[in-house]
PDB file of N, CA, C and O in Angstrom, chain B, residues numbered from 101:
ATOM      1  N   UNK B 101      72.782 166.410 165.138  1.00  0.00           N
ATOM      2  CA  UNK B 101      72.113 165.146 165.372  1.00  0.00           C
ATOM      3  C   UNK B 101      70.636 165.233 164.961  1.00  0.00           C
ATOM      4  O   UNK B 101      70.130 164.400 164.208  1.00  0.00           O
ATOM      5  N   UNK B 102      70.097 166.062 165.377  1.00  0.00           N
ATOM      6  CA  UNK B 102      68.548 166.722 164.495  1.00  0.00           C
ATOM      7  C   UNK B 102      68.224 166.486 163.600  1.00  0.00           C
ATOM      8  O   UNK B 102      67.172 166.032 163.149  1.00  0.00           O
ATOM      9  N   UNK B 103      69.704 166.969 162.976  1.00  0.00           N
ATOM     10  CA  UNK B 103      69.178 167.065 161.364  1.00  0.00           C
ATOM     11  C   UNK B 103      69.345 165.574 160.657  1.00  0.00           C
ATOM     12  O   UNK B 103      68.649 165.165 159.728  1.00  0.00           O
ATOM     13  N   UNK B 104      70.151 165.035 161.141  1.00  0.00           N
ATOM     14  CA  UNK B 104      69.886 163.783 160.694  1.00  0.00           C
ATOM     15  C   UNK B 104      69.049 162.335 161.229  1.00  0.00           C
ATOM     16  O   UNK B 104      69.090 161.131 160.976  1.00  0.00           O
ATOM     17  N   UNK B 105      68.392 163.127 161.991  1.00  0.00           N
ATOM     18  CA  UNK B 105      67.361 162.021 162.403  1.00  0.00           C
ATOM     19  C   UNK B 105      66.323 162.395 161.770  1.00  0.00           C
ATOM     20  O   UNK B 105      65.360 161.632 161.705  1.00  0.00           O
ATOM     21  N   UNK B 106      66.301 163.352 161.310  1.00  0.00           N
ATOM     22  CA  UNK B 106      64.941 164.158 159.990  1.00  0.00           C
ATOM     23  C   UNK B 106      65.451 163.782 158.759  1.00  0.00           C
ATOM     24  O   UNK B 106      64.811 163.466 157.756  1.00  0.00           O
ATOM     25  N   UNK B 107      66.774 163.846 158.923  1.00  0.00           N
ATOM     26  CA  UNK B 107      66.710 162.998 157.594  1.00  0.00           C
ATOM     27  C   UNK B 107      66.576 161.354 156.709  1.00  0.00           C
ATOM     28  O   UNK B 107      66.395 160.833 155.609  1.00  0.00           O
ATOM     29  N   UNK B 108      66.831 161.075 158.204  1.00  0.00           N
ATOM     30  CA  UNK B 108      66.166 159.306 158.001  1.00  0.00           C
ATOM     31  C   UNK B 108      64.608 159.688 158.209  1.00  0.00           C
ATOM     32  O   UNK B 108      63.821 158.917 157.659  1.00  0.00           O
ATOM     33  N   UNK B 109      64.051 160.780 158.932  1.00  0.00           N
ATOM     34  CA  UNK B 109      62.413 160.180 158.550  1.00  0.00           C
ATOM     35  C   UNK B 109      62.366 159.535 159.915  1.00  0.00           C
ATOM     36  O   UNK B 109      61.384 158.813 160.086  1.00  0.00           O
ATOM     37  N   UNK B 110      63.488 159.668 161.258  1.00  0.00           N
ATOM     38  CA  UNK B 110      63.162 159.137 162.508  1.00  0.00           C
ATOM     39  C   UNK B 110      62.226 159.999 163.864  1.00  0.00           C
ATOM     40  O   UNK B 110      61.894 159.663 165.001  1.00  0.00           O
ATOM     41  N   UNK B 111      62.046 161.223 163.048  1.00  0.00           N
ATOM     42  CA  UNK B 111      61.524 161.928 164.045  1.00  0.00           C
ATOM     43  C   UNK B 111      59.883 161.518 164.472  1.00  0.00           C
ATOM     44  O   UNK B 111      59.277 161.365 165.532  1.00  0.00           O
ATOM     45  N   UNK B 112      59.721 161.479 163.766  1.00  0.00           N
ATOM     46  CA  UNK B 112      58.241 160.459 164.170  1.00  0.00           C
ATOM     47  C   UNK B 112      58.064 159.884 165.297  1.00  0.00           C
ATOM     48  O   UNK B 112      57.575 160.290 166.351  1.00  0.00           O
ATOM     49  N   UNK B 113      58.727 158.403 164.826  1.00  0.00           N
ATOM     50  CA  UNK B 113      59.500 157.549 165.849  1.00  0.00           C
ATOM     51  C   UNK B 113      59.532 157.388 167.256  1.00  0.00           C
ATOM     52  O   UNK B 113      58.974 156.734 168.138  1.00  0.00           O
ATOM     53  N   UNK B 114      60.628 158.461 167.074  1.00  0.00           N
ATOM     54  CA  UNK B 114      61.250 159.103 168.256  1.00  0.00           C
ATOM     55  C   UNK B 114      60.215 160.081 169.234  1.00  0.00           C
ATOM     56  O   UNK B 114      60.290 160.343 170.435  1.00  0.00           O
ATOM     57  N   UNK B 115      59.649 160.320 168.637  1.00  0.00           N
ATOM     58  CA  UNK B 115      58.212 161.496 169.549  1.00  0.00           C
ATOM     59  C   UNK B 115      57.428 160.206 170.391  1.00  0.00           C
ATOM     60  O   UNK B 115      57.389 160.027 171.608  1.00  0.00           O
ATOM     61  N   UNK B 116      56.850 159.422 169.349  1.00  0.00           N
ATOM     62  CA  UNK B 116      55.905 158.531 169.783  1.00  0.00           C
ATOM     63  C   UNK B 116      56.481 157.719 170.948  1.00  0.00           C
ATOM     64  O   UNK B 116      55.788 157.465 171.933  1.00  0.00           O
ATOM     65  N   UNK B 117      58.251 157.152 170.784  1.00  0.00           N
ATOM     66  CA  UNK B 117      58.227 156.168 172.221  1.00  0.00           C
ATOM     67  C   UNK B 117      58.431 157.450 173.217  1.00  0.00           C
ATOM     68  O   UNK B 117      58.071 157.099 174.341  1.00  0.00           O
ATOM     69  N   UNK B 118      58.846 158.713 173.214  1.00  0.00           N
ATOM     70  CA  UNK B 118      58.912 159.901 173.917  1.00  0.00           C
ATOM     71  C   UNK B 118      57.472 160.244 174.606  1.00  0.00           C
ATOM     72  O   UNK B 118      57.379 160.694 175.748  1.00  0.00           O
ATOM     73  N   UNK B 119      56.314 159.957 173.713  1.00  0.00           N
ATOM     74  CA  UNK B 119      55.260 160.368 174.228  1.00  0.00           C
ATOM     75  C   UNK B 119      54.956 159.177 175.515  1.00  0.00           C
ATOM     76  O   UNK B 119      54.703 159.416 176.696  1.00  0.00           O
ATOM     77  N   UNK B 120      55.077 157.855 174.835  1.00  0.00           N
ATOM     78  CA  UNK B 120      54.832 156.599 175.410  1.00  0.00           C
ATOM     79  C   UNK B 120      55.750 156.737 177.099  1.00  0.00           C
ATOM     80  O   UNK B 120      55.172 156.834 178.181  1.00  0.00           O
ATOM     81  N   UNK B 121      57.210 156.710 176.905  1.00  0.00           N
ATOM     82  CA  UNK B 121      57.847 157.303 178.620  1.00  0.00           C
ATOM     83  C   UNK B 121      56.696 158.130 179.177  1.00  0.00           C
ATOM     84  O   UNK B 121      56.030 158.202 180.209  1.00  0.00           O
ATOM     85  N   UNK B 122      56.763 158.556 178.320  1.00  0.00           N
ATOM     86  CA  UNK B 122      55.943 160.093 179.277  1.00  0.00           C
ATOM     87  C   UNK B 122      55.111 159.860 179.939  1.00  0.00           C
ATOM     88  O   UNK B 122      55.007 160.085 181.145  1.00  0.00           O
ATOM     89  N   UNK B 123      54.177 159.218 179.013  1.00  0.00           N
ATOM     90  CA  UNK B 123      52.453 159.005 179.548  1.00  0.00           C
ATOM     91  C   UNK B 123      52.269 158.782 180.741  1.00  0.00           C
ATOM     92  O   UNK B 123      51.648 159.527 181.500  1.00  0.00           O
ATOM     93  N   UNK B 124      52.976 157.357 181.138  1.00  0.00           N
ATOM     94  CA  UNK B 124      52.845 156.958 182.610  1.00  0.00           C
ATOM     95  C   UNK B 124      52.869 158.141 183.676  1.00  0.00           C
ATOM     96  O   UNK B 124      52.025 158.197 184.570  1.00  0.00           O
ATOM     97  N   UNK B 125      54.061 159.248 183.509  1.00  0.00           N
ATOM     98  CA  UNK B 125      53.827 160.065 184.391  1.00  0.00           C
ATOM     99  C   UNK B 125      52.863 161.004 184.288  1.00  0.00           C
ATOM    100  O   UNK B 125      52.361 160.961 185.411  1.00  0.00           O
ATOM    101  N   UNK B 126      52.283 161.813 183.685  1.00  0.00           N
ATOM    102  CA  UNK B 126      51.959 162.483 182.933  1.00  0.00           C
ATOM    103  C   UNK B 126      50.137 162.219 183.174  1.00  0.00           C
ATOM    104  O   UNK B 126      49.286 163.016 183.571  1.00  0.00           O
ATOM    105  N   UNK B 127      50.048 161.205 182.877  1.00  0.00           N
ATOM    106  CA  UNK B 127      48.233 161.070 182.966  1.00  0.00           C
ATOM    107  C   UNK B 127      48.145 159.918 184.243  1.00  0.00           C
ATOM    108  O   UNK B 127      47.123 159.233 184.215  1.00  0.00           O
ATOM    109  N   UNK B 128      48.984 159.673 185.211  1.00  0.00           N
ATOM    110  CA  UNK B 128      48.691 158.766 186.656  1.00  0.00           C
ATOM    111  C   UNK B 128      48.345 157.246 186.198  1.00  0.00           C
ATOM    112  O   UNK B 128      47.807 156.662 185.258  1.00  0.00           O
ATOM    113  N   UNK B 129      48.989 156.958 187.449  1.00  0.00           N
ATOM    114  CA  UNK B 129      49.107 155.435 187.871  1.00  0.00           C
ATOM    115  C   UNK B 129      47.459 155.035 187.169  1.00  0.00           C
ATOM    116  O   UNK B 129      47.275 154.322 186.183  1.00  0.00           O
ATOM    117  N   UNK B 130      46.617 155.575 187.824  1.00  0.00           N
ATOM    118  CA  UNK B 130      45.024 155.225 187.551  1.00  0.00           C
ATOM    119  C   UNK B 130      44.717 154.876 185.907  1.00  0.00           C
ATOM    120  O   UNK B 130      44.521 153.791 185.359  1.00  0.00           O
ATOM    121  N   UNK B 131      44.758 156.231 185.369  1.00  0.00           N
ATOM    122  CA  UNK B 131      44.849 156.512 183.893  1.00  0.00           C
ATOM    123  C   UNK B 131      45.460 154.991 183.216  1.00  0.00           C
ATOM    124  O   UNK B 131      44.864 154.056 182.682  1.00  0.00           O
ATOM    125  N   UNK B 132      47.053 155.248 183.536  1.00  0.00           N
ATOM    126  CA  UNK B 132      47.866 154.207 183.015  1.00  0.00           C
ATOM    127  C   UNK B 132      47.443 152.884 182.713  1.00  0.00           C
ATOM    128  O   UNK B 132      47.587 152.258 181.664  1.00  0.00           O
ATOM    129  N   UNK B 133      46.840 152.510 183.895  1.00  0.00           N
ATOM    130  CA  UNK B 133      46.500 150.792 184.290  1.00  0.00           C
ATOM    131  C   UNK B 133      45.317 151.106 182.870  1.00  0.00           C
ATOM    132  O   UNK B 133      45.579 150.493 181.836  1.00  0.00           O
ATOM    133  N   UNK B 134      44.829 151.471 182.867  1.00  0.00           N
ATOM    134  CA  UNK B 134      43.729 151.064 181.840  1.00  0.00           C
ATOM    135  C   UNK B 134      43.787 151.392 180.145  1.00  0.00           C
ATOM    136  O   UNK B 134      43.004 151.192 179.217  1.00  0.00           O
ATOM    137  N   UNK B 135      44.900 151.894 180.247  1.00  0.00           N
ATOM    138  CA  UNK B 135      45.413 152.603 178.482  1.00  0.00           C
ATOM    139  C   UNK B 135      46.357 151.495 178.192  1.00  0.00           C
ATOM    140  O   UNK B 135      47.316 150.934 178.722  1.00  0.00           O
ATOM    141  N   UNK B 136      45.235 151.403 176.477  1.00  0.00           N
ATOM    142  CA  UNK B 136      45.809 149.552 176.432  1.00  0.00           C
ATOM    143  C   UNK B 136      46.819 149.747 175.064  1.00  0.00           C
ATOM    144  O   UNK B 136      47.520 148.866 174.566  1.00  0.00           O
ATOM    145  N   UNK B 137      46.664 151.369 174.541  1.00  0.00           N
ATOM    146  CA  UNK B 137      47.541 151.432 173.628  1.00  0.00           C
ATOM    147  C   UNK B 137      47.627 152.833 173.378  1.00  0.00           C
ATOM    148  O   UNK B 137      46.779 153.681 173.655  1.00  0.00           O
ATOM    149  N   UNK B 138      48.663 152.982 172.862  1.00  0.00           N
ATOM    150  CA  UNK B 138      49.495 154.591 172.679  1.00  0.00           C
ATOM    151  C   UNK B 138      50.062 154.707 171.029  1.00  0.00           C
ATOM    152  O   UNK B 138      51.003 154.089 170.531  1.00  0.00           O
ATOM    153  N   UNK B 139      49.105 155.767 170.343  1.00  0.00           N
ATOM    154  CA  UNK B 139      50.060 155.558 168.895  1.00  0.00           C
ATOM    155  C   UNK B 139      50.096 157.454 168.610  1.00  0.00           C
ATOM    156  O   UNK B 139      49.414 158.438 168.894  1.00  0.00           O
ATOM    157  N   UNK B 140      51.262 157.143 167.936  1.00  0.00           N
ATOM    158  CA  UNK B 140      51.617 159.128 167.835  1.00  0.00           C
ATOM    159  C   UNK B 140      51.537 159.025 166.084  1.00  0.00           C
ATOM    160  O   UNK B 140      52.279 158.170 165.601  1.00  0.00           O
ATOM    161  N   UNK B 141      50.954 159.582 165.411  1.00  0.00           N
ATOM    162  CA  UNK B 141      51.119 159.515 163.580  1.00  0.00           C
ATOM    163  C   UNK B 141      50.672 161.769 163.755  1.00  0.00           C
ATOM    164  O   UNK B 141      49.717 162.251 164.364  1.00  0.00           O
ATOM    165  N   UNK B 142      51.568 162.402 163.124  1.00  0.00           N
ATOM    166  CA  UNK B 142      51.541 163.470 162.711  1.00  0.00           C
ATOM    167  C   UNK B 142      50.185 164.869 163.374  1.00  0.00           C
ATOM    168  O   UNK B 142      49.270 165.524 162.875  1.00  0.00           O
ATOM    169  N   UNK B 143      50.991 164.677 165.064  1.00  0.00           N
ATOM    170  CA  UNK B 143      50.658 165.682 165.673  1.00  0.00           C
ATOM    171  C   UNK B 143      49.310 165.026 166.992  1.00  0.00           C
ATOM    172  O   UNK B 143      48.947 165.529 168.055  1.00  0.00           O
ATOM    173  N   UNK B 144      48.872 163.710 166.273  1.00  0.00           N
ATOM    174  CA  UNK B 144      47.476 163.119 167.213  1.00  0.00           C
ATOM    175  C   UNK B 144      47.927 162.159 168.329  1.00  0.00           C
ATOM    176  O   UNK B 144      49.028 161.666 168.083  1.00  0.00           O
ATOM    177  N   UNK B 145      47.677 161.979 168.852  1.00  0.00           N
ATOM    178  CA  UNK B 145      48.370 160.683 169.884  1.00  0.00           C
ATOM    179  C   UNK B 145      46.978 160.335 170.390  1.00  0.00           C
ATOM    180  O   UNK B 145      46.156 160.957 171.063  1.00  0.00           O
ATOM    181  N   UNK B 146      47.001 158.893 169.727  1.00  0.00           N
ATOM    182  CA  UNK B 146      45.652 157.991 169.726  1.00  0.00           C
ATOM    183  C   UNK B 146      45.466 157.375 170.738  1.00  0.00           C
ATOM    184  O   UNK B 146      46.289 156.514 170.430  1.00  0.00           O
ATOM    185  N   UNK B 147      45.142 157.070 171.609  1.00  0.00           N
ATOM    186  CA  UNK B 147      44.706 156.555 173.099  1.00  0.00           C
ATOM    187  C   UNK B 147      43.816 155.923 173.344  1.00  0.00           C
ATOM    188  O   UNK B 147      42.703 156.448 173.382  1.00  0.00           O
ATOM    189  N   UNK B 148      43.982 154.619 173.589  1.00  0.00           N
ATOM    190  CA  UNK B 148      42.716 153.787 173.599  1.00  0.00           C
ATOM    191  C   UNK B 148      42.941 152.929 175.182  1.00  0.00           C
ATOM    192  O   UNK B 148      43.904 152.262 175.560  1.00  0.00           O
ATOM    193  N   UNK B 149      42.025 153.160 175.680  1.00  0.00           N
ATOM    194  CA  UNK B 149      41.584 152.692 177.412  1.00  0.00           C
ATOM    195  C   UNK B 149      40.525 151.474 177.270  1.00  0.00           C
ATOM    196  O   UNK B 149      40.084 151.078 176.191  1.00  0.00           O
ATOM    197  N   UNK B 150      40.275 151.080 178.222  1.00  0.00           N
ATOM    198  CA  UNK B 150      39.373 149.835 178.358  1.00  0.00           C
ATOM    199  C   UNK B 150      38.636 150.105 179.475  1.00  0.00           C
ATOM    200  O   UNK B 150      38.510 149.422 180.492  1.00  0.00           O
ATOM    201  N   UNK B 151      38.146 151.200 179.185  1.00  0.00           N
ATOM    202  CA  UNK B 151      36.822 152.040 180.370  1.00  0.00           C
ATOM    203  C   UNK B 151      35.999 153.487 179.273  1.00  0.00           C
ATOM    204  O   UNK B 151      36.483 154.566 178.930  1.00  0.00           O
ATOM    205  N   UNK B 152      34.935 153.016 179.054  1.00  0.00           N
ATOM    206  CA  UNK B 152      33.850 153.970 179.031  1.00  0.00           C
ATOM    207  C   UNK B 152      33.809 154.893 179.336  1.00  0.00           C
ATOM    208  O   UNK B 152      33.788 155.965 178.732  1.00  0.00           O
ATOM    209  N   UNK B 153      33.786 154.557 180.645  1.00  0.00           N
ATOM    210  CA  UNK B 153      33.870 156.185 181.542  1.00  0.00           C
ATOM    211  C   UNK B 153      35.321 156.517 181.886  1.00  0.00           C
ATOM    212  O   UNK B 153      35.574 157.593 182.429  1.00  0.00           O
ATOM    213  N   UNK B 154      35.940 155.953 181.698  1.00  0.00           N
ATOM    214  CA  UNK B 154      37.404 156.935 181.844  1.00  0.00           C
ATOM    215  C   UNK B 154      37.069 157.667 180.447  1.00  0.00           C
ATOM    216  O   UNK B 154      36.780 158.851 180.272  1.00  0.00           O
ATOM    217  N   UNK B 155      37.180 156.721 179.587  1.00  0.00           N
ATOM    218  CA  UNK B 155      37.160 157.418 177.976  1.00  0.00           C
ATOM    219  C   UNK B 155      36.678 158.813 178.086  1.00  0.00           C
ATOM    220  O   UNK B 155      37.343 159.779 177.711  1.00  0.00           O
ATOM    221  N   UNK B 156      35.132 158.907 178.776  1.00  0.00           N
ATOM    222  CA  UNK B 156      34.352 159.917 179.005  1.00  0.00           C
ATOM    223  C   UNK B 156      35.316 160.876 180.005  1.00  0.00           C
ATOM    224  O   UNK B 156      35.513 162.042 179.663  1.00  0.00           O
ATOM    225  N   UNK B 157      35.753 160.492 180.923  1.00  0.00           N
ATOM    226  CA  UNK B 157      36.382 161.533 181.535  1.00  0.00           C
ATOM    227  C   UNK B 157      37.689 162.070 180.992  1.00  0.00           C
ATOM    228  O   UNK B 157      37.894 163.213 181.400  1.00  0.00           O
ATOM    229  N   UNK B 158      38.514 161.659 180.299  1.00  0.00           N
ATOM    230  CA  UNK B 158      39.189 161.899 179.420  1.00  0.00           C
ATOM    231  C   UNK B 158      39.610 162.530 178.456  1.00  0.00           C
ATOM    232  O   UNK B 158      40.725 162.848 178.044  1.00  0.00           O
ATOM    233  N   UNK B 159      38.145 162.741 178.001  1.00  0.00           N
ATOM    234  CA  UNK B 159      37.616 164.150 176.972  1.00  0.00           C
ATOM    235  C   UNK B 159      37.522 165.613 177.725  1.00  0.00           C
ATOM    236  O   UNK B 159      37.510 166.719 177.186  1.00  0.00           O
ATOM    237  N   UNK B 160      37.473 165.374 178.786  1.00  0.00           N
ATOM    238  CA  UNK B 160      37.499 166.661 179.182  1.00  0.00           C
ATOM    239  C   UNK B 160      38.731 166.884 180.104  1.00  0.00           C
ATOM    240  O   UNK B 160      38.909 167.981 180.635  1.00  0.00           O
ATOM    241  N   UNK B 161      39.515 165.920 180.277  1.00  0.00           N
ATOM    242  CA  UNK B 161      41.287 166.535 179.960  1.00  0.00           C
ATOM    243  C   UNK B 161      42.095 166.471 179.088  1.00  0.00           C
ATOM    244  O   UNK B 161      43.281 166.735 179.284  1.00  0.00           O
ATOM    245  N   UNK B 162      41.525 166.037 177.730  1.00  0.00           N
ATOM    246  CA  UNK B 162      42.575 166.565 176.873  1.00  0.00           C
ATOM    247  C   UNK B 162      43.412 167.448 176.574  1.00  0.00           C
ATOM    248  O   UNK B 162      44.522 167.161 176.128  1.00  0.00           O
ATOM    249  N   UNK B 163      42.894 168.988 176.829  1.00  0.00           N
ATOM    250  CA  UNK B 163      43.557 169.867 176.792  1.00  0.00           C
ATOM    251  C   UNK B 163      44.737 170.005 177.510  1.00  0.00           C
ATOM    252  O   UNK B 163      45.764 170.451 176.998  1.00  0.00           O
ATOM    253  N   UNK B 164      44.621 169.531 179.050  1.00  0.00           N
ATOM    254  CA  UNK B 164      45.458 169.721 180.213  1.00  0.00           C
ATOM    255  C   UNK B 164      46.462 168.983 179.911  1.00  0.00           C
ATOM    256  O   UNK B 164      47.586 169.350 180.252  1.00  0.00           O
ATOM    257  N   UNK B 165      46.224 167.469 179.021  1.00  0.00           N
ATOM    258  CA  UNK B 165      47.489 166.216 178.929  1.00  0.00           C
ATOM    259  C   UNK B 165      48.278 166.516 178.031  1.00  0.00           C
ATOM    260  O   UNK B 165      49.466 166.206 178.120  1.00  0.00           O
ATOM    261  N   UNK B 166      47.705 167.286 176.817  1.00  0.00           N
ATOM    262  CA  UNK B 166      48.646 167.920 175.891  1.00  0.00           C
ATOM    263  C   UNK B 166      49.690 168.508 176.206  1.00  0.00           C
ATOM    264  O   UNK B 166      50.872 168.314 175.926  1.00  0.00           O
ATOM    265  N   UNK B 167      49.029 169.437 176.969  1.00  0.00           N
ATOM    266  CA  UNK B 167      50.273 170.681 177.566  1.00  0.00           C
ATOM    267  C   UNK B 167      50.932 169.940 178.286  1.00  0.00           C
ATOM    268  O   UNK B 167      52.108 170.064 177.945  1.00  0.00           O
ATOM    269  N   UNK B 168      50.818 169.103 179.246  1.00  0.00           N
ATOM    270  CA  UNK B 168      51.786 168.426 179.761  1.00  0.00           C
ATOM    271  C   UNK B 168      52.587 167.809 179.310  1.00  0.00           C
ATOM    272  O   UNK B 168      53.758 168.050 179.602  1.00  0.00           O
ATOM    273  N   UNK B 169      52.269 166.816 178.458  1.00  0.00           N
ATOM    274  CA  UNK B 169      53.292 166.349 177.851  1.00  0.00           C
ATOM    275  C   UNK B 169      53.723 167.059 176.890  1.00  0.00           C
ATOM    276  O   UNK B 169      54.784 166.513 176.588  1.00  0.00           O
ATOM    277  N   UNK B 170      53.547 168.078 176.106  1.00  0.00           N
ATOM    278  CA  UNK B 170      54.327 168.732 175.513  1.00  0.00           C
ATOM    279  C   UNK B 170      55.306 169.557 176.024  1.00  0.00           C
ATOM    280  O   UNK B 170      56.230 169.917 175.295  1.00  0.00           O
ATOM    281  N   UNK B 171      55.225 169.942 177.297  1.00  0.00           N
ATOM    282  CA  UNK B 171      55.725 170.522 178.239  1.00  0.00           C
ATOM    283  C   UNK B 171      57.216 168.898 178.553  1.00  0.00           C
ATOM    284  O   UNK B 171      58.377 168.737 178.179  1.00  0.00           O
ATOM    285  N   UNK B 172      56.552 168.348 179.128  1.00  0.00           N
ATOM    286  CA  UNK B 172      58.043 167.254 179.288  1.00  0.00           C
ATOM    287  C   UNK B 172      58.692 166.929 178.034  1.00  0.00           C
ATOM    288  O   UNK B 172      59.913 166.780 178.090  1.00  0.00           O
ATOM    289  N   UNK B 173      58.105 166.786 176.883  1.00  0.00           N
ATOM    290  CA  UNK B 173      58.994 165.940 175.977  1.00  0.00           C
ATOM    291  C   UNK B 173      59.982 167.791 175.446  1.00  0.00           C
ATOM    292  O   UNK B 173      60.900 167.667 174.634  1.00  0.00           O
ATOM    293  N   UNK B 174      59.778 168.726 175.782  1.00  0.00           N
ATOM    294  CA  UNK B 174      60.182 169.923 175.826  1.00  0.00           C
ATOM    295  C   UNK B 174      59.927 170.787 174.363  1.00  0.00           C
ATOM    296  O   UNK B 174      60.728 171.581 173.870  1.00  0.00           O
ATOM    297  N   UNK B 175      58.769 170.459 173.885  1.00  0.00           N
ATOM    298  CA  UNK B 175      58.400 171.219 172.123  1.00  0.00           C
ATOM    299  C   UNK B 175      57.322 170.518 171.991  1.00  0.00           C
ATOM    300  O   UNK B 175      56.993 169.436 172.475  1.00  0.00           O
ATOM    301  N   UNK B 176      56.412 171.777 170.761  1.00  0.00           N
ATOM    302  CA  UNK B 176      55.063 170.457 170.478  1.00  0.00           C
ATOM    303  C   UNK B 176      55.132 170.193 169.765  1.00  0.00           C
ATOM    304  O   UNK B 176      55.315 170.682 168.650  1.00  0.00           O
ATOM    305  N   UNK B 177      54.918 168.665 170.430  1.00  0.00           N
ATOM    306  CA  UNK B 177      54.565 167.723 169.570  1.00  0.00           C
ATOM    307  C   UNK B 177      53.244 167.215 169.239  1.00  0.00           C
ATOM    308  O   UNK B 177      52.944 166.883 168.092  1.00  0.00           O
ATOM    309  N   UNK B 178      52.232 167.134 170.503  1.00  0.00           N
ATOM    310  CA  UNK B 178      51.059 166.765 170.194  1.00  0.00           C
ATOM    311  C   UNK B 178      50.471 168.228 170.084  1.00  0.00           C
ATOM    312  O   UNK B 178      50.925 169.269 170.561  1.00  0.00           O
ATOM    313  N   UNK B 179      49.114 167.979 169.175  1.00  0.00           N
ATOM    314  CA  UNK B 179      48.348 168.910 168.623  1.00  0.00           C
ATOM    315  C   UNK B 179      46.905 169.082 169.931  1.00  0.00           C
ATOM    316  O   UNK B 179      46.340 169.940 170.608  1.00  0.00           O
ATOM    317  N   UNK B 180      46.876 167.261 169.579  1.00  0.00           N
ATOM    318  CA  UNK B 180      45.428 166.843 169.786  1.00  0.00           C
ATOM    319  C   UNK B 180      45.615 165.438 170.545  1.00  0.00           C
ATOM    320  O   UNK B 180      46.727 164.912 170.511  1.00  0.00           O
ATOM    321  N   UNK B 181      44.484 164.774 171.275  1.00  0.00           N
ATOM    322  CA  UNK B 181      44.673 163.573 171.958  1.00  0.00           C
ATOM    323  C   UNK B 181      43.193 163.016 171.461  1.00  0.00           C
ATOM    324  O   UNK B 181      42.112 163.475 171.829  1.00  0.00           O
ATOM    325  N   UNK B 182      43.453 161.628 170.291  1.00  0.00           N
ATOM    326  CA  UNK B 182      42.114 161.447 170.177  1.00  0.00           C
ATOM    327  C   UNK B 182      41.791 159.678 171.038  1.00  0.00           C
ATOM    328  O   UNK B 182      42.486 158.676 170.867  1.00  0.00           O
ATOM    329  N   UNK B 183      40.694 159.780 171.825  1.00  0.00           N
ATOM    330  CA  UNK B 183      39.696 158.792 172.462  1.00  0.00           C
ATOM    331  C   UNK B 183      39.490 157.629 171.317  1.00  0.00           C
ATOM    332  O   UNK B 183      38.775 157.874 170.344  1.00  0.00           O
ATOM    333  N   UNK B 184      40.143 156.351 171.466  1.00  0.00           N
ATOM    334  CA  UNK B 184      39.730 155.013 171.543  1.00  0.00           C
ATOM    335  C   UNK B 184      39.258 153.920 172.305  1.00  0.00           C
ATOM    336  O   UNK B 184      39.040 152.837 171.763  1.00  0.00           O
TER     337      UNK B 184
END
């Protein structure tokens, strides 16, 4: 089944609404309410909030949200988490 979802070119896809489930648990109710969009393109998962200062606090859990969710979706997928 793998191999042919790589071979349509769905694995992408498939990470990004994977990341999207995830998030909610993953970065809290708090986090959540204010993340106004979620996009996954080749390893980054773009994150854009509607707070300043979350934004700001945010940067200094990137590291921690990665592993987590790379940890649930069970392989990595994200590299990096970049601030919008």
């Amino acid at each position: 089944m793998g191999d042919l979802v790589d071979a349509f070119g769905l694995r992408e896809k498939l990470d990004e609404q994977a990341l999207i489930s995830a998030w909610d648990n993953v970065a809290g109710p708090m986090i959540s309410r204010h993340t106004t969009s979620l996009r996954y393109r080749a390893g980054v998962l773009r994150v854009k909030v509607d707070s300043a200062p979350l934004r700001h606090e945010l940067g200094f859990l990137k590291e921690g949200l990665v592993k987590l969710l790379n940890e649930r979706i069970g392989r990595e997928v994200v590299r990096t988490i970049a601030l919008d």
